[in-house]
N, C-alpha and C positions, 0 to 999 in steps of 0.2 A: 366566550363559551357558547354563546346562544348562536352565534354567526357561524361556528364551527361544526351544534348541531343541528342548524338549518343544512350548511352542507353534505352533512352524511347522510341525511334526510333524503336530499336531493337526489343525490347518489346512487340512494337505494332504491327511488323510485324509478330512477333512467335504466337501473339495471333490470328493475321487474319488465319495465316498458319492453329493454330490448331483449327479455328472455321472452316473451308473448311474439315477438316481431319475426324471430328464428326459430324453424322449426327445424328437426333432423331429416338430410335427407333420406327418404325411404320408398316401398311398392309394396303392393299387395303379396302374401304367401304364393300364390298364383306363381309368382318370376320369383324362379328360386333355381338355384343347383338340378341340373340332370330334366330341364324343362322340356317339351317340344314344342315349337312355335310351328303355326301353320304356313307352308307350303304354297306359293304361287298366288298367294292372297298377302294385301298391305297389313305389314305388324304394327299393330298399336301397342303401346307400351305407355303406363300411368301410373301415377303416385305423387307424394308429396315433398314440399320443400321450402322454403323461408317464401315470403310473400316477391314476388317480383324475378325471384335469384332464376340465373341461367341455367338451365340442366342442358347437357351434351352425352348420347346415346350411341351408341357406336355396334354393329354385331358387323361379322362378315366382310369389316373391307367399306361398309356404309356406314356413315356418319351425319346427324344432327343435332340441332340445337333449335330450344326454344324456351321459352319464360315462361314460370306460373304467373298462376293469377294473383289479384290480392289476395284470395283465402292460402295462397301457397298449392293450391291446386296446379298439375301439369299433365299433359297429354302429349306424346310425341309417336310420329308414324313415320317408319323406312317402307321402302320400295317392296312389292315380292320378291321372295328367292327363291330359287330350286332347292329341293328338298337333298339334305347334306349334315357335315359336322363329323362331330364335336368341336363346338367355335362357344366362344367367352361372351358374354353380355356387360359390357363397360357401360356405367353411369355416374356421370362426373358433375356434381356441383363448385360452389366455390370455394370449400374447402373439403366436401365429404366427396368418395367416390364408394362405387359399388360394383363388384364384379361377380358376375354368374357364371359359374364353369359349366362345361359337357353340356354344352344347348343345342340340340337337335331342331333342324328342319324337316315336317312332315305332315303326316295327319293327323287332326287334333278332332276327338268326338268326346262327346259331354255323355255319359252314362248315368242315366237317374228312372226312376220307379222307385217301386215296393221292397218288398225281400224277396222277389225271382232275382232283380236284380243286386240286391245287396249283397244276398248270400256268397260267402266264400270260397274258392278254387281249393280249398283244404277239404269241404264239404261234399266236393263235388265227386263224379262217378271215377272210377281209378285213380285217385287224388294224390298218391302216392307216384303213379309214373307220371301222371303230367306237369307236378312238381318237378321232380328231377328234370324233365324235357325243358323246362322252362330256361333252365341256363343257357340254350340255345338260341335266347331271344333277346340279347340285351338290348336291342332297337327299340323293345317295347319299353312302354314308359308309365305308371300309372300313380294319378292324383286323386288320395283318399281324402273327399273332405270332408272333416270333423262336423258329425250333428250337432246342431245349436240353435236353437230357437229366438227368436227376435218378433217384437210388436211393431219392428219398423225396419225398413229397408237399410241391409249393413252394406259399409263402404270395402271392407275385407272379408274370410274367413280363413280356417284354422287347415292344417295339410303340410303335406310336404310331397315333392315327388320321390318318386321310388323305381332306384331299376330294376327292371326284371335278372329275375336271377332265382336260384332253389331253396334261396333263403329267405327272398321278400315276397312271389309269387302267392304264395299260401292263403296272404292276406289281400290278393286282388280279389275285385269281384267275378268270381268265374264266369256269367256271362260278359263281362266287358273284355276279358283276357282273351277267349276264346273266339268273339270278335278282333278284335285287336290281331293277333296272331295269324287269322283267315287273309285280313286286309296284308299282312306282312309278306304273308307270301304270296300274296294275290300283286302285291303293288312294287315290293321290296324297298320300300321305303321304310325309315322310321313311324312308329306310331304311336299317338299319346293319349289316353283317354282318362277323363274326368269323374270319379266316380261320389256323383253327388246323389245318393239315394237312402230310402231311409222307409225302412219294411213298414207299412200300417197306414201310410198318409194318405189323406183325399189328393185329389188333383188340385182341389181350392186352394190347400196349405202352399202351393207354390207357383200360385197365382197372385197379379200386383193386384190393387183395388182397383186400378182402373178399368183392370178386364174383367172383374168382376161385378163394374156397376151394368154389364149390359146384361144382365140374370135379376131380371124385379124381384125374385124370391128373396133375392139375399139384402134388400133394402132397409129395412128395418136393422139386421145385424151392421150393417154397412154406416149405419146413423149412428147406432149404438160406437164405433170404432171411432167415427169422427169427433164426436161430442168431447165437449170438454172433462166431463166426467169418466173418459175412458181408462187412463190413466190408475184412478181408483178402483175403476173395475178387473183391470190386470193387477193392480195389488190382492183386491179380495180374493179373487182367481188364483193368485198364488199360494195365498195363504189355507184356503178351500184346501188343495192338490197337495199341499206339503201334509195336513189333517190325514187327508185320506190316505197318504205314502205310510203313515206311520199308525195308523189302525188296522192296515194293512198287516204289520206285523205280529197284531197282536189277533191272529185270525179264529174267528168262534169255531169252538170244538177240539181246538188243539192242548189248551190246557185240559178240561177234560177228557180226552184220551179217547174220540172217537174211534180212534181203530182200534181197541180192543174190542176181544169176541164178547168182555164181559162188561160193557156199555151197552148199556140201556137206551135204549131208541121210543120208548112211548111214548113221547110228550113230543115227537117229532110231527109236524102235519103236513098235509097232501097238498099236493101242486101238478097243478095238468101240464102235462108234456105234449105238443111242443108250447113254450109259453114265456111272457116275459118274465127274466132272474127278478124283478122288485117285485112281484106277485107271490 
């Protein structure tokens, strides 16, 4: 009995071993259905897979293979192509494969700022016929990436790409479309643009630290991020902002009823305008 539950034992541990050992293969949301890949410039293509295992890549007629590393990490790069498609993206491990349909060769631009550029082609001026016109442009291509916040550099995000057409348009960001569109008939090429932008942010917020270390001002905060204590300082920080999201709700003078004509304002006091709000 003891010999038999040293076995399952064993068992169960070679099995944990080799669930840690194999990973699924995968890629970033980035390579996905209806993509556009850059034009005349080498495709890098990257994602994950079992420590060591083969990955083979295949678009257009071109074909490679190469090994991750031990973390299961892998990088592989085809030749340029002339800007063209709709052609499949094959990615074959040793027992997983992956295939991406409607992959366009073209122009690939990264669209980010504020809310000039976030704002939507539904918002925008005659929003109603340049919708409609948009069915016009299936070449076009656009990647909404999902806001989301991180205290350290991500390996993915969140998105899908989207073709243009009078049903998905609405939700581009009208100056990336609008662009995009100019380049289309300018180039007649397909075109693919990245729309990573997010109304209100500093330039800082999407900056690495290391281009940051060359600004002395930001030293102190900079020390503060490294420290071992930082950690705990983004929990309090959290916990801080989730306080104020829900005091927020509870906002003074709403239960008393300041818009009536028949509230009472005496006991209200003076504040110089222009001036700070905590004054």
């Amino acid at each position: 009995m003891k010999k038999a539950f040293s076995f399952l034992v064993l068992v169960f541990l070679c099995g944990t071993f080799s669930a840690r050992l194999s990973a699924e293969l995968s890629m970033p949301h980035i390579f996905a259905d209806h993509m556009v890949l850059q034009r005349n410039e080498a495709i890098n293509l990257w994602g994950s897979a079992s420590p060591k295992e083969k990955v083979t890549v295949e678009l257009n007629g071109q074909k490679t293979s190469v090994r991750a590393d031990a973390s299961g990490k892998w990088n592989a790069t085809l030749r340029p192509m002339e800007a063209g498609g709709p052609y499949t993206l094959i990615v074959k491990g040793k027992k997983e494969r992956l295939a991406f349909d409607d992959v366009l060769l073209g122009e690939v631009w990264i669209c980010s700022g504020q809310s000039n550029m976030e704002f939507r082609l539904h918002a925008a001026m005659n929003a109603e016929k340049e919708i409609a016109d948009a069915e016009n442009y299936s070449f076009l291509r656009s990647f909404n990436v999902k806001q989301e916040m991180s205290h350290r550099p991500l390996s993915d995000l969140q998105g899908e790409w989207r073709v243009c057409d009078s049903g998905s348009a609405g939700d581009f960001s009208a100056v990336g479309y609008f662009f995009a569109r100019e380049l289309y008939r300018k180039l007649g090429v397909p075109v693919g643009f990245i729309n990573t932008s997010w109304g209100g942010t500093d330039i800082e917020s999407w900056m690495s630290m290391d281009a940051i270390d060359k600004f002395p001002k930001y030293k102190r905060l900079q020390d503060r991020m490294r420290s071992s204590q930082f950690e705990e300082y983004v929990r309090r920080s959290d916990e801080n902002r989730a306080k104020f999201v829900e005091s927020m709700k509870a906002e003074p003078g709403i239960s008393e009823k300041w818009y009536l004509p028949s509230y009472s304002k005496d006991d209200w006091k003076e504040v110089s305008v222009p001036g700070l709000w905590a004054e």
